[in-house]
N, C-alpha and C positions, 0 to 999 in steps of 0.2 A: 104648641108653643112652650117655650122654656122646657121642654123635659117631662113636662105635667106639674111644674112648680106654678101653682096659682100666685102667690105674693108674685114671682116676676113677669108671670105674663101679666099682671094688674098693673105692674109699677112701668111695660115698656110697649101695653095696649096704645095711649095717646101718641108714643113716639110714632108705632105703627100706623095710626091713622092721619099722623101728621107729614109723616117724611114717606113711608114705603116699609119695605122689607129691607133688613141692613143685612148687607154681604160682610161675610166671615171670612176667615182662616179654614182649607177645609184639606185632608190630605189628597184630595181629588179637584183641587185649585179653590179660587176663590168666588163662593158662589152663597145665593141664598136656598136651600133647598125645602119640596113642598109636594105636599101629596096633592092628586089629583080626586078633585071632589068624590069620583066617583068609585076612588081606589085606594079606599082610609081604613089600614086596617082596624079593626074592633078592639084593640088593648087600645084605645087612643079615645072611644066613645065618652069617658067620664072624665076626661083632659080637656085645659083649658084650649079651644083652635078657633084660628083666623080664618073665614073665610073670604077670599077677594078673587077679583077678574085681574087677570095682565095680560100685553100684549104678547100676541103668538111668539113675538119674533125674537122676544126677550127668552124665552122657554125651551131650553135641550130637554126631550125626552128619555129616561136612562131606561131602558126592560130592563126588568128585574125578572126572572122566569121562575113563577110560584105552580106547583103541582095545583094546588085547589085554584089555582087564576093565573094560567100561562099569558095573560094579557096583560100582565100588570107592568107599572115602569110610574118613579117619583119625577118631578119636574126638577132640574137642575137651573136657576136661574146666573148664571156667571156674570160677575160683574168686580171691578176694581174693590180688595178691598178697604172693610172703614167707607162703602160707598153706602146708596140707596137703590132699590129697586123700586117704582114707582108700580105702585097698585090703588085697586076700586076697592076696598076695603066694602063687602056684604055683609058683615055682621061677626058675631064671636057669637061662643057656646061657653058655657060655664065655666063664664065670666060675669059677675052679677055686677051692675051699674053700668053697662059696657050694650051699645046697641045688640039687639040677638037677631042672629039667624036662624029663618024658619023653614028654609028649603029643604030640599033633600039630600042626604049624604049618604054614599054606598060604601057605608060600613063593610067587611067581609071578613 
């Protein structure tokens, strides 16, 4: 979230659980874009992140072809933007006052 800026993911955490994911401006169209739980690189472990569920059918798959993980690929969510993306918001990580998530994440 935000870059790893804790003040902004604190100040647009409530937006997130109240509207969704907001789609941006991106030079790849307009989309919200999101790592896949199980494919979050490890410079991002001590970073404020969202976890949520969204429907499949909202979700472009992009591969990204990584030598240590030829499996890997971010989620591309497209949507109008200045819109929302509607998500099940699972919890944050450090993010303190902010529900936590205690699942698993495949860090790599």
């Amino acid at each position: 979230m935000c870059k790893g800026d804790s003040s902004e993911a604190a100040r647009i955490a409530p937006d997130i659980m109240a509207n969704g994911l907001s789609v941006d401006y991106s030079r790849h169209g307009s989309a919200a874009w999101a790592y896949y739980i199980d494919m979050v690189p490890a410079r991002w472990r001590s970073d404020p992140l969202v976890i949520f569920e969204v429907e499949a059918q909202r979700v472009v798959k992009v591969p990204i072809w990584l030598p240590q993980r030829p499996d890997y690929a971010i989620m591309k969510l497209p949507g109008q933007a200045l819109t929302y993306i509607p998500i099940r918001v699972l919890g944050f990580l450090n993010l303190h006052g902010l529900p936590v998530y205690n699942g698993v994440i495949g860090f790599f």
